[in-house]
C-alpha positions in Angstrom: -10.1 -25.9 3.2 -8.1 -23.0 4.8 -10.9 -20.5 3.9 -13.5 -22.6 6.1 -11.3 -21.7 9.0 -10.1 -18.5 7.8 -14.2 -17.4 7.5 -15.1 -17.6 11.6 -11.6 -16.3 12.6 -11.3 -12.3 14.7 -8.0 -12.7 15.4 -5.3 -12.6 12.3 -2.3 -14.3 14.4 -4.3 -17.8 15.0 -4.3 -18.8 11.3 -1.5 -19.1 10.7 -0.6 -21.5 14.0 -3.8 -23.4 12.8 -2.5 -23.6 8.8 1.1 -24.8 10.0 -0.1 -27.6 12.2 -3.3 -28.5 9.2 -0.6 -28.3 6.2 2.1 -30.7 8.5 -1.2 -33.5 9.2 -2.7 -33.6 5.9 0.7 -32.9 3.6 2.3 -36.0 5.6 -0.3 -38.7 5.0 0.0 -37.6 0.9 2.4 -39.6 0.1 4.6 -36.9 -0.7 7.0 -38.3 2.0 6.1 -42.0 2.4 4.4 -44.4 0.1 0.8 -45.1 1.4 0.7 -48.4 0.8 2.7 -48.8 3.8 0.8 -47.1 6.0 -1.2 -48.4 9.2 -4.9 -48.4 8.2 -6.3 -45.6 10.0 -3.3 -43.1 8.3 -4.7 -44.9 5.2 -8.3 -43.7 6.1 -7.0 -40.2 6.2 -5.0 -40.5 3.1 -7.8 -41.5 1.1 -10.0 -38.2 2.0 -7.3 -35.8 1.8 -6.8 -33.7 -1.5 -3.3 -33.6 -0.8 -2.9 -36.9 -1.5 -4.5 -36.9 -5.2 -2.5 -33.9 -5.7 0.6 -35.3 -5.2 -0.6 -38.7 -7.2 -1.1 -36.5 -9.9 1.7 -34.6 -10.1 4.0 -38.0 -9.8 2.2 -39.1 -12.8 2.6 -36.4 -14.6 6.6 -35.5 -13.7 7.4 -39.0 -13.0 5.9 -41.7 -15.2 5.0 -39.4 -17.6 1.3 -40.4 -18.1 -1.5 -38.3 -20.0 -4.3 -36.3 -18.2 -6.6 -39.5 -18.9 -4.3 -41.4 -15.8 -5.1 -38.9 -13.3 -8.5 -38.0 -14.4 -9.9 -39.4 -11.4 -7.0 -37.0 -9.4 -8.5 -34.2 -10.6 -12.7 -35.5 -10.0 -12.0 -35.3 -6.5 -10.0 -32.3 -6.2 -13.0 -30.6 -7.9 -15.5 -32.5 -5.9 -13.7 -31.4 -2.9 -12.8 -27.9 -4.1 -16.4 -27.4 -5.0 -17.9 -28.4 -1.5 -15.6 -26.5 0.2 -16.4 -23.5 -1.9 -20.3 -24.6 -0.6 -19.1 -24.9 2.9 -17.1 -21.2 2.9 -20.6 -19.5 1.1 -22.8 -20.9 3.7 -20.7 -19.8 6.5 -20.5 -16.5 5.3 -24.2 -16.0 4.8 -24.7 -14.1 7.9 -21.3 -12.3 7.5 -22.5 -9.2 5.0 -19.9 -6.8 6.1 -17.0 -9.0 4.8 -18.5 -8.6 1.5 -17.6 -5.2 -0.6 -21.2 -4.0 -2.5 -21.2 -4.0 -5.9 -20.0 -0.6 -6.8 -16.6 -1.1 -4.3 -14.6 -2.7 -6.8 -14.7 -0.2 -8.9 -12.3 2.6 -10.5 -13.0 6.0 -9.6 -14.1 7.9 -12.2 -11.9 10.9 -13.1 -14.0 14.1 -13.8 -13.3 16.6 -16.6 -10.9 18.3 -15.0 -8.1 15.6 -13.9 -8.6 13.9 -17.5 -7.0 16.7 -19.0 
């Protein structure tokens, strides 16, 4: 989710006032802190469409109750679901971007020539 905000931004200094406010709204309603089920109903709303809060499910069932992968396999449907259509979101927002994208032969080693091999 970072990377759909990180995509548009000039200015390197305003992601990272944007992340600490983004990671303190979405890591709250988790449940990392406070059980959900307590929560008013709109904090539940955001709960339930925040990956946060299946990643933190997830890792409490795997470190605290000791479950299987089978208990959290709907934990880790949505964070693919969600990690995938971000992933859409970030390609489509960089289609008219081409100079943030390195061509093909950018990535690659120099090649030494006969000399420096030697």
């Amino acid at each position: 989710m970072m990377f759909l905000i990180m995509v548009r931004v000039t200015d390197p200094l305003m992601p990272r006032a944007i992340f600490g406010v983004l990671n303190t709204l979405l890591f709250f309603p988790s449940g990392a802190v406070y059980p959900p089920q307590a929560f008013p109903n709109w904090m539940r709303a955001i709960a339930a469409v925040d990956p946060f809060t299946y990643s933190v499910h997830a890792f409490k069932s795997l470190l605290l109750k000791n479950t299987g992968f089978t208990a959290i396999s709907g934990d880790l449907l949505y964070l693919g679901f969600s990690g995938g259509h971000c992933r859409g979101l970030g390609e489509g927002l960089t289609q008219d971007l081409p100079q943030l994208r390195p061509s093909p032969g950018a990535l690659r080693a120099p090649s030494l020539s006969q000399g420096e091999r030697d």
